[in-house]
C-alpha positions in Angstrom: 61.1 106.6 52.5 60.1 107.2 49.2 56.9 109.1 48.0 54.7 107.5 45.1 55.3 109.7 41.8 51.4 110.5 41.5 51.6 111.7 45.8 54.2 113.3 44.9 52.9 115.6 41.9 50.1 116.3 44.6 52.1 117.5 47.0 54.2 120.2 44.7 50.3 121.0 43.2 49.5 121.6 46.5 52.5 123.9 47.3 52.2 125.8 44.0 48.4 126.1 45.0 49.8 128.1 48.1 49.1 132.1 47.6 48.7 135.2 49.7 45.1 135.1 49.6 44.9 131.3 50.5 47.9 130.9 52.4 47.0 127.6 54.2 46.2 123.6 52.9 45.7 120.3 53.7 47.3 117.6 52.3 47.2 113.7 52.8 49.8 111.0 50.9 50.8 107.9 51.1 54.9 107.3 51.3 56.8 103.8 50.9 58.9 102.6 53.6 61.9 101.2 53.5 60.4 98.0 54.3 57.5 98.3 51.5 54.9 99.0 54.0 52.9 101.6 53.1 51.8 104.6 54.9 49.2 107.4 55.4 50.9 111.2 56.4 48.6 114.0 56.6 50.4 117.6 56.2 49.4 121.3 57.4 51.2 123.9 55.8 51.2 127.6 55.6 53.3 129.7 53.3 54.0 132.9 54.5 54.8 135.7 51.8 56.6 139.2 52.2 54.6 142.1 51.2 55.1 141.7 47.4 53.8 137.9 47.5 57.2 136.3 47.6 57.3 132.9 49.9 59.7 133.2 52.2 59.2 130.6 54.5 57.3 127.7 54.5 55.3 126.4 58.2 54.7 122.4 57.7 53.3 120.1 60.3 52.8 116.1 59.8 51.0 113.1 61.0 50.9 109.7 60.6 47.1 109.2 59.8 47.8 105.3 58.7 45.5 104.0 61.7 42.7 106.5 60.9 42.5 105.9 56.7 42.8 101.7 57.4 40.1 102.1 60.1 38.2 103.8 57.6 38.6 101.2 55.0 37.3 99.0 57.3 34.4 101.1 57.8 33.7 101.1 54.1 34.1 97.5 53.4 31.6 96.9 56.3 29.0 99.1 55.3 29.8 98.0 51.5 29.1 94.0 52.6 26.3 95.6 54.8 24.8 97.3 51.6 25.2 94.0 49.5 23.6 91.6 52.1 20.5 94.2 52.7 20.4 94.5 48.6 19.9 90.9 47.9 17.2 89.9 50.8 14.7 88.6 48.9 12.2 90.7 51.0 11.3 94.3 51.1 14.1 95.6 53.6 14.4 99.3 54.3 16.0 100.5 57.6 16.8 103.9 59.2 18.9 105.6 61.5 18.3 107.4 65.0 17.4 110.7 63.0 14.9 108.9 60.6 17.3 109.2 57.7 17.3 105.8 54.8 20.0 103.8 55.3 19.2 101.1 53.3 16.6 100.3 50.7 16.8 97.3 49.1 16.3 95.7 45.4 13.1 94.5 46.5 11.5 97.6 47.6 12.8 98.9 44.8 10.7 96.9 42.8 7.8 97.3 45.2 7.7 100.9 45.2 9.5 102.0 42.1 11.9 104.1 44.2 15.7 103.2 43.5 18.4 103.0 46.8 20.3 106.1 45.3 17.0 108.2 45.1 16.2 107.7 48.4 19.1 106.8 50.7 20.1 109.4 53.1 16.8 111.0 53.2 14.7 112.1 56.3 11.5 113.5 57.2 9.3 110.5 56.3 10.5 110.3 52.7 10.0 106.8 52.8 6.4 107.2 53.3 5.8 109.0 50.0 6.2 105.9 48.4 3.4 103.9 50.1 0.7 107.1 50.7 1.9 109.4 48.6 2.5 111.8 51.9 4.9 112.2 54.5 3.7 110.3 58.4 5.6 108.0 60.5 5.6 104.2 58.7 5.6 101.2 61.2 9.2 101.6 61.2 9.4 104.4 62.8 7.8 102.6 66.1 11.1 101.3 67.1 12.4 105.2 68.4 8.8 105.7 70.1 8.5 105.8 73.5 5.6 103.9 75.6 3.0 106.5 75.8 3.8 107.0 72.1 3.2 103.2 71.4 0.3 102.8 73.8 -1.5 105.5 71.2 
């Protein structure tokens, strides 16, 4: 197994970074297998000093994390083909989450409302209305959490 030279300055940064005051890290690096494959370790360590700050011992616990950093590649590259498709509708497209937050805001209601995606993604509390009334109140969008009595109003 062999640890990439840049993972490896990392990981002695990381120990060196160890002091009495912050005696505990997190570290994750890649290493090289014998077969080429690359994969993901994630390391918990402690240093444990004597009482004039020496080390004298080192506590170190790994774990393969490979699965969890390629399933969140995947997650990125979804939500990045997601973020392209929504970006080149020709139609004004803005869509939100359970909790009312901007998940997507698109080129054409950018131009529409003069509100760029990176000013406004992410944002709650009826944020997206600001940019059609000039105040914050539930849009038509927001129709699809209500309930019946809601929509019956």
């Amino acid at each position: 197994m062999i640890i990439p030279p840049d993972d490896a300055r990392k990981m002695r940064d990381h120990i060196k970074a160890l002091t009495p005051e912050n005696p505990i890290a997190e570290l994750r690096h890649r290493i090289v297998m014998p077969d080429g494959q690359i994969r993901w370790q994630r390391w918990s360590d402690r240093a444990i000093f004597d009482k004039n700050g020496h080390v004298v011992e080192y506590q170190t616990v790994g774990r393969d994390i490979t699965e969890q950093k390629q399933a969140e590649k995947a997650l990125q590259d979804s939500e990045r083909r997601f973020a392209d498709i929504i970006s080149f509708i020709p139609d004004a497209t803005v869509a939100i989450d359970r909790e009312g937050k901007i998940i997507a805001w698109n080129r054409a209601i950018e131009e529409m409302t003069g509100v760029k995606a990176a000013d406004i993604i992410g944002k709650g509390d009826y944020e997206y209305s600001l940019a059609f009334y000039g105040h914050r109140r539930p849009i038509l969008i927001d129709l699809i959490f209500a309930s019946v009595d809601e929509l019956k109003r």
